[in-house]
N, C-alpha and C positions, 0 to 999 in steps of 0.2 A: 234362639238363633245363635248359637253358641259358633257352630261350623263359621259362620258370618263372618262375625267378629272374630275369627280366629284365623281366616283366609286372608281375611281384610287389612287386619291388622297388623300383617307379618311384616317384619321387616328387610327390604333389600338390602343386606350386605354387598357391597359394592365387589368386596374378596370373592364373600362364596359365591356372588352372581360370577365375577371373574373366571374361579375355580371349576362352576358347574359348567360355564359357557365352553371353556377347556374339553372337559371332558365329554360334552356333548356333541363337540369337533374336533376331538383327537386324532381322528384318521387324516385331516387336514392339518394338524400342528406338525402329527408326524413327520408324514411327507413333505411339510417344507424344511424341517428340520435335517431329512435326510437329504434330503436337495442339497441345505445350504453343506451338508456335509462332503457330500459329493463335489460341489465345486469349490470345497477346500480342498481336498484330495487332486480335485484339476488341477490348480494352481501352485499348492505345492510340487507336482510333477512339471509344471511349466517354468517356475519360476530357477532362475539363475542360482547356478549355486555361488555360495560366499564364504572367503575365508579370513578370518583375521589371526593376526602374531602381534603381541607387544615384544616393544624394549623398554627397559627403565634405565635410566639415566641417570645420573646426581652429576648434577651441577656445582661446579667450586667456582667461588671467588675469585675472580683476576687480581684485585685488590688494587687497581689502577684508578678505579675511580667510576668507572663505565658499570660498574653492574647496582650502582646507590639502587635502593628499592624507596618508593615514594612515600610519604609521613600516610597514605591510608591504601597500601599496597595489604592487598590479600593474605600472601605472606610475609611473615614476621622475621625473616633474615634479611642478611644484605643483598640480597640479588632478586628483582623482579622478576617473578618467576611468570607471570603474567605474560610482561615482552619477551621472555626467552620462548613461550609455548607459539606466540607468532613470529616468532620467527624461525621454527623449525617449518612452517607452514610456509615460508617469501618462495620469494624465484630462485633467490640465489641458493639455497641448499636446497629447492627441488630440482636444479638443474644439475649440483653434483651428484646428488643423489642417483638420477637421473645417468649418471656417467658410472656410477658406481654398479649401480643393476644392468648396464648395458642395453638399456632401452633405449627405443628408438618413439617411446611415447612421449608426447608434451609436457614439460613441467606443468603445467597447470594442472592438467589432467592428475597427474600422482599426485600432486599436492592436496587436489578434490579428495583424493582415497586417504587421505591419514588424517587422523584424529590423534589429538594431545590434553590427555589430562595431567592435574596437577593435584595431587594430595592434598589435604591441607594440614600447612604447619608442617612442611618438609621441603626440600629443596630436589624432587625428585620431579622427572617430567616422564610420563608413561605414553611412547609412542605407539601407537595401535594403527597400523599399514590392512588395509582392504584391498582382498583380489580372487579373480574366479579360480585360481588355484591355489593349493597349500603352500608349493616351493615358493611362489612369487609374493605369498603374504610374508612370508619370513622374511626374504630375500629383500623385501622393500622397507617393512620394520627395522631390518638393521641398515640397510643405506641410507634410508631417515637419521634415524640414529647417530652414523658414524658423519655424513656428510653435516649435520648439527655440530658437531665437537669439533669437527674440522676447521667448518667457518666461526666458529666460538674462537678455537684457538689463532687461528691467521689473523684474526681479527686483532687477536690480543698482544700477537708477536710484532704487527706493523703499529700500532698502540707505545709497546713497550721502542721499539727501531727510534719511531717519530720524536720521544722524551728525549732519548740519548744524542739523537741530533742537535734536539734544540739545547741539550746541557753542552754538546760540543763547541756549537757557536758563542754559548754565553761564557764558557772557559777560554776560549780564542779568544773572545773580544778584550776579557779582563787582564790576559796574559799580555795583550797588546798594550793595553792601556799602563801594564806593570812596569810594560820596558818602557814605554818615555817618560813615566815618574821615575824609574833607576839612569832613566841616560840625564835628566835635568837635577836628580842631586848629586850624581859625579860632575856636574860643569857648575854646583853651587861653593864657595867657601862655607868655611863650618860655620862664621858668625853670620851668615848670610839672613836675615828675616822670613826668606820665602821658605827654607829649608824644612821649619817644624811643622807648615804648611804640608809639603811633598812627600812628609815621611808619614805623616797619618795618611795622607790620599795609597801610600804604599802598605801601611797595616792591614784598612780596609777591602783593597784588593786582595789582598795576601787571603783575608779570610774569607771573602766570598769564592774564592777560587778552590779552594779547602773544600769549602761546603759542597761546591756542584762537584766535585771531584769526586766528595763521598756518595753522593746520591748517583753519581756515573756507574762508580763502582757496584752501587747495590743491582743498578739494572740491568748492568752488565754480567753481573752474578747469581740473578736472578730466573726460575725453572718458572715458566708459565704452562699451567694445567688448567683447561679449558672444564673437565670432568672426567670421566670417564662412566663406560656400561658396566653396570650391576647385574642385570639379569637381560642376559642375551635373547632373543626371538625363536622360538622353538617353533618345531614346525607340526600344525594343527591338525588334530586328527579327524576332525568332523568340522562341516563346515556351520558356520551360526545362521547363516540363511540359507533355504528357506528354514520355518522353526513350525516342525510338524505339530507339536501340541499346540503350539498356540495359533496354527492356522484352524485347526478339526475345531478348538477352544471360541474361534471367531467366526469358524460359519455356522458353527451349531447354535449359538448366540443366534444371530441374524435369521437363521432360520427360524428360531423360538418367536423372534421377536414379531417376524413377516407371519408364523403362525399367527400367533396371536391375534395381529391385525387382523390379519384373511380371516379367523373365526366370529371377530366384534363383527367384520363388515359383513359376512353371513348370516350373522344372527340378528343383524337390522336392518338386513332384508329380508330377512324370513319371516312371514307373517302366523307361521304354525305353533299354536299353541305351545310352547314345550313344559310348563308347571303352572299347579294351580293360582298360585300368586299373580300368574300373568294377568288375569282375566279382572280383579279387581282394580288392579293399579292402569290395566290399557283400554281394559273394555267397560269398566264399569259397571259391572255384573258380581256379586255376590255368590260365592262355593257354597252351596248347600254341603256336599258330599265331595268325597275324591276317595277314588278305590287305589291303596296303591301297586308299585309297579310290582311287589312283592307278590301277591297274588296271583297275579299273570292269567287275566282274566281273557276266556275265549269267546270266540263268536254264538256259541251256542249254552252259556254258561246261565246257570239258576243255581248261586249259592244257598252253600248248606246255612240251616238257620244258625247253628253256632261257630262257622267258619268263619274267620276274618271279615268276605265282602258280608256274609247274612246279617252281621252285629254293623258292618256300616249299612247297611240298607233299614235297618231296625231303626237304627238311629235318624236317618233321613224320614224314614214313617211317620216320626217323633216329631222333627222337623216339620214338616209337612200340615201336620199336625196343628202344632203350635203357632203355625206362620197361618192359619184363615184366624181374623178375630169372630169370637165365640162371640153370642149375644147377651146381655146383661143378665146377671144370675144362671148362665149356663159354663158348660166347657169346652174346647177345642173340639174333642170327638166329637160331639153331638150338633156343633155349628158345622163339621166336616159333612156329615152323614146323608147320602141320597145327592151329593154331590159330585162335580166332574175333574179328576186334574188330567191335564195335559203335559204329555212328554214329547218333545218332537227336540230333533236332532240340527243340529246349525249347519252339520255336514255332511256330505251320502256318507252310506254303512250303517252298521249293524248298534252304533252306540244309543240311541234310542230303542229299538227295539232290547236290547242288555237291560237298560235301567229301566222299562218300563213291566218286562218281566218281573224282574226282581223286589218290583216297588211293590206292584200288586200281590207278590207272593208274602212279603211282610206285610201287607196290611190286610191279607187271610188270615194269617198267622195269628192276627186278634180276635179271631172265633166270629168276624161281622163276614156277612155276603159282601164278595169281591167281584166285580166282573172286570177281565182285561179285554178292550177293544182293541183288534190290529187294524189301525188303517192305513199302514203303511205300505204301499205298495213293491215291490224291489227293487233297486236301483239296478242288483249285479247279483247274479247266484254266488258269487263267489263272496262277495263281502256283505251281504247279509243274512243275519239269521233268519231261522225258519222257525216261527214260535209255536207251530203245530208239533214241532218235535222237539222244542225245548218242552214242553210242555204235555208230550204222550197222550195231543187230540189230532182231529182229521183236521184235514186240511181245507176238505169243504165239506159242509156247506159254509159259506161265510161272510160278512158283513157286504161286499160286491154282490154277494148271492140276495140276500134280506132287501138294499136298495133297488136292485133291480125287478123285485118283486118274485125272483122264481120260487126263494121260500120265506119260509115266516119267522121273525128272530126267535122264535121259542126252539124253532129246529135247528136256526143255528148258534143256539148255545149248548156250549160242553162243557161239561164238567173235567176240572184237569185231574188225572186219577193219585198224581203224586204230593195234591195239594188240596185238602178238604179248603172247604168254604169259597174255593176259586173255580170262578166258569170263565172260559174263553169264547171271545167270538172273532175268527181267525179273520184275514184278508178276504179269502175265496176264490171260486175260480173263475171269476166272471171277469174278466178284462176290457172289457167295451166297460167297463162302468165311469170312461170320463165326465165329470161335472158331478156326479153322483154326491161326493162330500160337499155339495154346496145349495143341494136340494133342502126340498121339506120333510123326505122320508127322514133324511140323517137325523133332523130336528126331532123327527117323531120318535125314532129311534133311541137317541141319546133320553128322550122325556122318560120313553118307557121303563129304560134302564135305572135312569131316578129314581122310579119306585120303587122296583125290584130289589138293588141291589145299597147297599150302606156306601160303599165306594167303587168308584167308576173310574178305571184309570184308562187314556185313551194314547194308543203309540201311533203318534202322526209323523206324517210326513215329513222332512227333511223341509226347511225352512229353504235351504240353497238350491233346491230344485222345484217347489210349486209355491203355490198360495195355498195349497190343503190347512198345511197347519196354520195358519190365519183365520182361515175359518170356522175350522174344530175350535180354535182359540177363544174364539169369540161367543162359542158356547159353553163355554166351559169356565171353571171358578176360578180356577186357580194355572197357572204354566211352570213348567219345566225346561228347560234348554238341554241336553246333550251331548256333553263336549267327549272328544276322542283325543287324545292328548297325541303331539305329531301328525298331526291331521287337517286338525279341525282349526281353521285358519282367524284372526283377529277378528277381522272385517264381517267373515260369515258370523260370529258371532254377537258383533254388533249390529249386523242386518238380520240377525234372529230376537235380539230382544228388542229391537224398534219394533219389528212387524207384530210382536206378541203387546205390546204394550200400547200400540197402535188402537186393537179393538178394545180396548179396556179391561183387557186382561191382567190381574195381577203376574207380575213375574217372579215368582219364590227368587228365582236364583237358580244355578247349575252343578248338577253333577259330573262331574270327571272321573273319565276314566282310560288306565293308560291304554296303549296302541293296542287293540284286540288282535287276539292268536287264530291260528286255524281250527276249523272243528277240531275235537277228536279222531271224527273217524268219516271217511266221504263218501256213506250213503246218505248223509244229508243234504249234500251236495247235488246228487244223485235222484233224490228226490224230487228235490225242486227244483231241478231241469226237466226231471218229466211231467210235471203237475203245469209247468208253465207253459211246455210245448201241447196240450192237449188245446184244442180246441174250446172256444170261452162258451159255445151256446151248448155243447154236446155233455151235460152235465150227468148223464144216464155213460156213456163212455168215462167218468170220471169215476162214476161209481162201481163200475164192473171192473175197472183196472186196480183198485184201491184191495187190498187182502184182508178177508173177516179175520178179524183176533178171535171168537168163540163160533164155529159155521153149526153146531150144532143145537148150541142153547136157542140160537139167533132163528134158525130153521123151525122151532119149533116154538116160540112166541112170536116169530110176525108172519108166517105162514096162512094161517086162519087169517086173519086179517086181509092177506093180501086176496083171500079166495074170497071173502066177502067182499072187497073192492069190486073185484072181476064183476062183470055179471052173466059173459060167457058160460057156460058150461066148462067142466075140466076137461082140458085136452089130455088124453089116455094114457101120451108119453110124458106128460109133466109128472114131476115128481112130486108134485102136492099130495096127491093118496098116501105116497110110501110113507108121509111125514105126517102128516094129519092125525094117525091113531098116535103117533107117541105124544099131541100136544096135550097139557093139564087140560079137563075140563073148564077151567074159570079162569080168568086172567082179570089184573084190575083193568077198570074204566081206564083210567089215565094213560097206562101204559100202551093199551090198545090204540091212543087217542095219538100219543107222540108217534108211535111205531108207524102207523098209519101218515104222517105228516113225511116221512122222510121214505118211505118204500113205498108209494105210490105210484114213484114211473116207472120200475119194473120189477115185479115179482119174487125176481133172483138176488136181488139189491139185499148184500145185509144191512141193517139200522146203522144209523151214522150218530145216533146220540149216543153221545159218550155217557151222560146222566143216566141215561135207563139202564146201560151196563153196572153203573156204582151204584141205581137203587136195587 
């Protein structure tokens, strides 16, 4: 049980489960992919256009004192450049700003549209102005910009005004103070005591007067530059929003991703088989076999012995085989032998009747007596086989035919012509045969077969549409399950091996096989719509519509026969005379004996044993 262990043991890659789930719903990743793509393409078409302009600015020093940068200031010069970026952003320069663009919009509002970066490790501030057109992105980058250095500088010129003030009062006061120390040592004598007092109080002034006089003079002589623009706002040639690749970049994302979902969430609600791993790990059922998809296996297929499926059906034989325990001091074969397996299907169609063909064809292939039983009735001409014609036998008489008593299973067994050591015993065309697989004929039936034949494979019914194969099950040694991959659903086939397991039926395990094709060719089709619309009792109407493959050999071994049935005399237009002198004198016993079992109900009827044609 190698396949077993080999199914069983496989392991689910969480990727390639990922990867296979993908591509098993590609058409759905697609299409939300192109969705999400399409309403990128919306919203790019909707969305506002946007334009941006920078200025760059360098900032200089006032060197007043106002521009100190703090001991853990970002940048490393004298100027915070930190408070200069908010404050190109306050009210007060977006309101000149504001005067400067000749807008009649809110400073707040412009102030929202500009952005201020700051390099680092430079004294530079890069004003970046947003607006739904080009001219007015420029136009507002530089009134940023200019109304910034405007109030930098007014700031610095009323800075520098307010110093010279306060130097002008403190020069007045001391000048004050100079002249009543000079008017009280002209009213002193020169040996006066107070004198050397008044003339130091007169040095001191002298020199603090000195002092602020020079620092008058420096701020009086003093150029204040606020900064000036380095790189003026040029005006934008494309706008930066919307940003077509990175929109197409984010719905096709979204869409991947919304794929993706919609396939998990698909694929755990789908309860259809999609690979053979499924079946071990959900259902708890062991792969005997799996054909793969490569093959591309059809509704009417019987591979070749050394084609792909024939070497896996060899191997399943083997299988088969190997899975009844043999009895102490024997082997597999020989515990198998005069025994019954069971193939029945978990799902309507044709995948039981596929594998139960083909099983029986490899286990002729070992030179022992095969017989394949069909009792599976058709769900649908369209999706099941027709094993009469995968097979190159009639189609009736047939197991329907045998339980209903009209004939006897020796007539309706046939020999399959394209496969020594294999006889079929078809469905038939007896349709009123309900209850029939639950009878005691079937029992006697299946006994007889026991002897006759080394293996007995039996293609029942569809587990999801009766109880047949429950019951075939339960006469039988061994079960089979057949799965149809995209089909053949979880559940059906966990309520296939409970019901097989139920009667105490071993259950091997299951053969897979992928989604079966259409016939070749639609007179099979063709076929069994006419075989089904005939009437079930009128089996003499079945036989006269049905075409002799040889009318002449056929005419001339069951002819005699049939005239010895009769006990009439020959009617003068019958054609029996004209045929009679060319029959051989002697025919064997036996032949006489079957020919006889199947042209009894009417005269013209050629033989329907497909055996007495191959002996």
């Amino acid at each position: 049980m190698d396949a077993n262990r080999l199914h069983s043991a496989e392991p689910d890659s969480p990727g390639v489960d990922l990867l296979g789930m993908a591509r098993r719903h590609w058409w759905l990743v697609l299409a939300l992919v192109l969705a999400g793509l399409a309403g990128a393409v919306q919203f790019t078409t909707t969305q506002t256009k946007v334009y941006e302009s920078s200025t760059s600015v360098l900032v200089s020093p006032i060197g007043n004192g106002q521009d100190a940068n703090s001991t853990n200031g970002r940048t490393k010069g004298d100027i915070n450049l930190d408070n200069e970026a908010q404050l190109v952003t306050s009210t007060t320069v977006a309101t000149d700003a504001a005067a400067l663009m000749r807008s009649t919009t809110p400073p707040d509002t412009l102030a929202a549209q500009v952005r201020v970066e700051v390099p680092p490790n430079t004294t530079f501030l890069l004003i970046t102005f947003s607006a739904d057109t080009a001219q007015q992105a420029q136009a507002g980058s530089h009134a940023f910009a200019e109304a910034y250095l405007r109030n930098r500088e007014e700031s610095a010129k009323a800075d520098v005004a307010g110093r010279i003030a306060i130097l002008n009062d403190k020069i007045n006061q001391l000048n004050a103070g100079l002249t009543q120390i000079n008017n009280k040592l002209a009213s002193l004598k020169q040996n006066d005591p107070n004198r050397p007092n008044l003339e130091s109080q007169r040095s001191t002034s002298t020199a603090q007067i000195n002092t602020l006089a020079g620092q008058l003079n420096q701020l009086l002589t003093a150029t204040v530059s606020a900064g000036k623009i380095t790189r003026d706002a040029d005006l934008p040639r494309s706008p930066v929003k919307p940003n077509r690749l990175l929109n197409l970049a984010s719905g096709a994302m979204a869409g991947l991703l919304l794929g993706v979902g919609a396939a998990m969430l698909r694929e755990r609600l789908d309860q259809r088989v999609r690979r053979p791993s499924d079946l071990p790990r959900r259902v708890d059922v062991a792969v005997l076999a799996g054909v793969p998809g490569r093959v591309k296996p059809r509704l009417d297929d019987v591979f070749a012995p050394f084609g792909a499926g024939g070497r896996i059906f060899n191997r399943l034989r083997n299988e088969v085989l190997a899975s009844i325990p043999a009895p102490a001091g024997g082997d597999a074969r020989v515990a198998l032998a005069g025994q019954v397996v069971v193939v029945a299907g978990a799902s309507r169609g044709a995948a039981s009747t596929v594998v139960a063909a083909n099983l029986a064809a490899a286990f002729a292939r070992t030179g022992a007596e095969t017989v394949l039983v069909c009792a599976h009735l058709p769900d649908s001409l369209v999706d099941t086989a027709s094993v009469h014609r995968m097979l190159g036998v009639r189609a009736v008489p047939g197991l329907s035919d045998v339980l209903a008593g009209r004939f006897s299973l020796s007539s309706a067994t046939q020999r399959a012509p394209r496969h020594p050591n294999l006889s079929v015993v078809t469905t038939g065309g007896t349709a009123s045969a309900g209850g029939l697989l639950q009878s005691q004929a079937l029992r006697d039936t299946l006994a007889t077969l026991r002897e006759r034949a080394a293996y007995v494979v039996v293609e029942a019914p569809s587990t999801a549409t009766s109880a047949d194969a429950q019951s075939l099950a339960a006469l039988a040694d061994a079960a089979i399950v057949a799965v149809e991959l995209r089909r053949t659903r979880n559940t059906e086939i966990a309520d296939a091996a409970d019901q097989l397991r139920r009667v105490g039926t071993p259950l091997l395990g299951a053969v897979v096989l992928p989604r079966l094709a259409a016939p070749r060719g639609g007179d099979e089709r063709e076929a069994a719509a006419t075989s089904a619309q005939v009437p079930a009792d009128d089996m003499t109407a079945v036989l006269e519509k049905l075409p002799p493959k040889e009318p002449e050999v056929k005419k001339k071994e069951e002819e005699p026969v049939v005239k010895r049935i009769r006990t009439s005399p020959a009617v003068p237009t019958s054609p029996a005379p004209a045929v009679a002198p060319a029959q051989p004198p002697a025919q064997p016993p036996k032949r006489q004996t079957r020919t006889i079992s199947v042209t009894r109900i009417q005269a013209e009827a050629p033989s329907e044993n497909g055996a007495d044609k191959r002996r």
